[in-house]
C-alpha positions in Angstrom: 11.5 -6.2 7.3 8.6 -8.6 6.2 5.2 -6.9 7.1 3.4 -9.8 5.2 2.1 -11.5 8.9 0.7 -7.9 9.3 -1.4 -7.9 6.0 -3.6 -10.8 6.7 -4.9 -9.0 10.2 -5.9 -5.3 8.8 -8.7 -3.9 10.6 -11.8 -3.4 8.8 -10.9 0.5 8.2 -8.4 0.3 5.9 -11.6 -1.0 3.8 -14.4 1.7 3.8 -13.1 5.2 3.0 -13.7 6.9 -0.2 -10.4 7.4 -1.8 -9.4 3.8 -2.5 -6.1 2.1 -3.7 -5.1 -1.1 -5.1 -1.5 -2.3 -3.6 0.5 -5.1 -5.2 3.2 -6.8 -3.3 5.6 -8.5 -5.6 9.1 -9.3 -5.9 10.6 -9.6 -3.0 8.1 -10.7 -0.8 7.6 -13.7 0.7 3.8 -14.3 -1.1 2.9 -11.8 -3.4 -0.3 -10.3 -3.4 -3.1 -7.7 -4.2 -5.7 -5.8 -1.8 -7.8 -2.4 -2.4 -7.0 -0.8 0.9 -7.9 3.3 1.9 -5.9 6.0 2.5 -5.2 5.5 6.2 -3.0 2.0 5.1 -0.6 4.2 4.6 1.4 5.1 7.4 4.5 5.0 9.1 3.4 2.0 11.4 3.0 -0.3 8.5 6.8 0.5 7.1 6.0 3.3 4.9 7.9 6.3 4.4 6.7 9.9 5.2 7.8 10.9 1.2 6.5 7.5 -0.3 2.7 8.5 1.7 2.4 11.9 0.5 3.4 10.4 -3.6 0.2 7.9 -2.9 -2.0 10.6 -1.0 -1.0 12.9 -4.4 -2.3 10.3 -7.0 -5.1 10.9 -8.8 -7.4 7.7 -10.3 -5.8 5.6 -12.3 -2.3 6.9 -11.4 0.1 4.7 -10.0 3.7 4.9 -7.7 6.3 2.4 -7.9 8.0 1.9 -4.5 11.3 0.0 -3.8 12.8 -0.7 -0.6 15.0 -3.4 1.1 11.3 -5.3 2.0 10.5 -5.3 -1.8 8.9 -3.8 -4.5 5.1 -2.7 -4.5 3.1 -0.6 -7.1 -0.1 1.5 -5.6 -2.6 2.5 -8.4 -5.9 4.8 -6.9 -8.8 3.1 -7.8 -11.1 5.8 -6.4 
């Protein structure tokens, strides 16, 4: 499933929390891409699974989780 459409209309929250994360967005989708997003990006709703959000929630600054799925391939470093 693309969720790409989805990405360009996040609400202002996943913005302004304290523990922050830089997403890429590469192979396999349709325009690849970087954002620093917060912890509440990270849910079901926008096609992540429940394992996949407690590995990110886990990570500790500067640490980073690799994630494959049929969508693509995205790698999520915290940045704070």
């Amino acid at each position: 499933m693309d969720y790409s459409a989805a990405y360009n209309n996040l609400p202002i929250s996943f913005f302004d929390e304290e523990k922050m994360f830089e997403v890429r967005w590469g192979r396999g989708y349709v325009t690849p891409k970087t954002l620093e997003v917060n912890e509440s990006f990270f849910t079901e709703d926008m096609g992540y699974e429940v394992e996949d959000i407690e590995k990110i929630n886990e990570l500790d600054i500067d640490e980073m989780v690799y994630i494959a799925d049929l969508s693509g391939e995205q790698i999520i470093r915290r940045i704070e």
